[in-house]
C-alpha positions in Angstrom: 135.7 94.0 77.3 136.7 94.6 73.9 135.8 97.6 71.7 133.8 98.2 69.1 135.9 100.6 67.2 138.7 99.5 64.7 141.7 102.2 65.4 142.0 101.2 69.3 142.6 97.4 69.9 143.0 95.6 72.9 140.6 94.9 76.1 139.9 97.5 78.1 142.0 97.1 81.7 139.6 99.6 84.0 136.6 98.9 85.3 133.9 100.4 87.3 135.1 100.6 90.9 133.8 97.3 92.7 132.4 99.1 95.9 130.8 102.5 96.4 131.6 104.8 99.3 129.0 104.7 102.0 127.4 108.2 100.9 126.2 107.4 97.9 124.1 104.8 99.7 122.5 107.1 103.0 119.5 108.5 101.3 118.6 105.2 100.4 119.5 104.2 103.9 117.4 107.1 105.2 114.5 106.2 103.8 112.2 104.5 105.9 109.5 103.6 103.6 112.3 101.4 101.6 113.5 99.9 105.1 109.7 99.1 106.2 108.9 97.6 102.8 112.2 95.3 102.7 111.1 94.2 106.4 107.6 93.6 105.4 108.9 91.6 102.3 111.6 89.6 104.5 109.6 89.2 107.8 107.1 86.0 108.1 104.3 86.0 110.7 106.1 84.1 113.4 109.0 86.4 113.3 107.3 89.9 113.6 108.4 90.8 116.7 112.2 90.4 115.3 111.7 92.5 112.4 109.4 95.0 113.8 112.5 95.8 116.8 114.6 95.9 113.5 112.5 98.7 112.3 112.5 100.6 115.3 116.4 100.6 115.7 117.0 101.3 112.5 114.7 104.4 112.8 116.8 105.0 116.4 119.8 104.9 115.0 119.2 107.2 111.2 118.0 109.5 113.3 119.0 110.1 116.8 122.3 108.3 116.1 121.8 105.9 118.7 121.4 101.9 119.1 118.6 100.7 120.2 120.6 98.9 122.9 121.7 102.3 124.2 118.4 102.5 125.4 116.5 101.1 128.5 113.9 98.6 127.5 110.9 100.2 128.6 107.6 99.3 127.8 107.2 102.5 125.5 109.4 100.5 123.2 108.1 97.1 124.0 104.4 98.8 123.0 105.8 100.4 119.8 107.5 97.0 119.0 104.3 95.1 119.5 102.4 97.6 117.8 104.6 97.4 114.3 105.1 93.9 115.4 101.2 93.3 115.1 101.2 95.3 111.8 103.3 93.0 110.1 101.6 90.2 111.1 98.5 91.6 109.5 100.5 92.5 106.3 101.1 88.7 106.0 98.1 87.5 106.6 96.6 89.6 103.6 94.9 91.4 106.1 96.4 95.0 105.0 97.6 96.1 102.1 101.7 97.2 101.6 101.1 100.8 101.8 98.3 101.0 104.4 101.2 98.9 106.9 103.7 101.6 105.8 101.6 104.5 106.7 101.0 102.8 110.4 104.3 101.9 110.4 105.2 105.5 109.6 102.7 106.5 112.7 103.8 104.7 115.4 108.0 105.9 114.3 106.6 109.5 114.2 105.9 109.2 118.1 109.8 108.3 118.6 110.6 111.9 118.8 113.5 113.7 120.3 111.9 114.0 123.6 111.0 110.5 124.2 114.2 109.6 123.2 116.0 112.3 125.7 113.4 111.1 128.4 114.3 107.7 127.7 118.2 108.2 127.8 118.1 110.7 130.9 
């Protein structure tokens, strides 16, 4: 890029770095209400199921630091997946509005807590 200013001449040789480091990005990351709206964006009605499993592990992992895979697939999970699963569906329809599917989304993560996760694991 050149400059504007007449005493320096020449293009400017540094530039912005091309990646960040990872930090910068975990609050984003962290934040489930940006996660859940992405999924409900990217998700389509026949699909739900994928996204909404999606969801859950990435709530798993952010905050218990596990995968999802580490886990036994019970049917607590399998509920909670068709639970959020059935949400989106909804959402795409036009059935429920983007925030109202958050906040149930946001409901059924909440009752993924330490001790089902610990009863899960041991």
């Amino acid at each position: 890029r050149h400059t504007r200013y007449e005493f320096v001449t020449g293009v400017q040789t540094c530039a912005l770095p091309i990646c960040f480091p990872v930090t910068i990005f975990k609050p984003i990351m962290r934040d489930m209400t940006y996660v859940i709206k992405q999924t409900l964006i990217d998700a389509s009605s026949y699909d739900s199921y994928h996204y909404a499993r999606r969801i859950l592990s990435f709530h798993i992992n952010f905050n218990f630091g596990l995968s999802l895979n580490d886990l036994p697939d019970t049917s607590e999970l399998c509920d909670i997946s068709d639970l959020i699963s059935e949400i989106i569906k909804e959402y795409r329809r036009g059935d429920t509005n983007e925030n109202t599917a958050v906040y149930d989304i946001q409901m059924l993560l909440d009752d993924v807590d330490i001790d089902f996760i610990e009863q899960q694991v041991y």
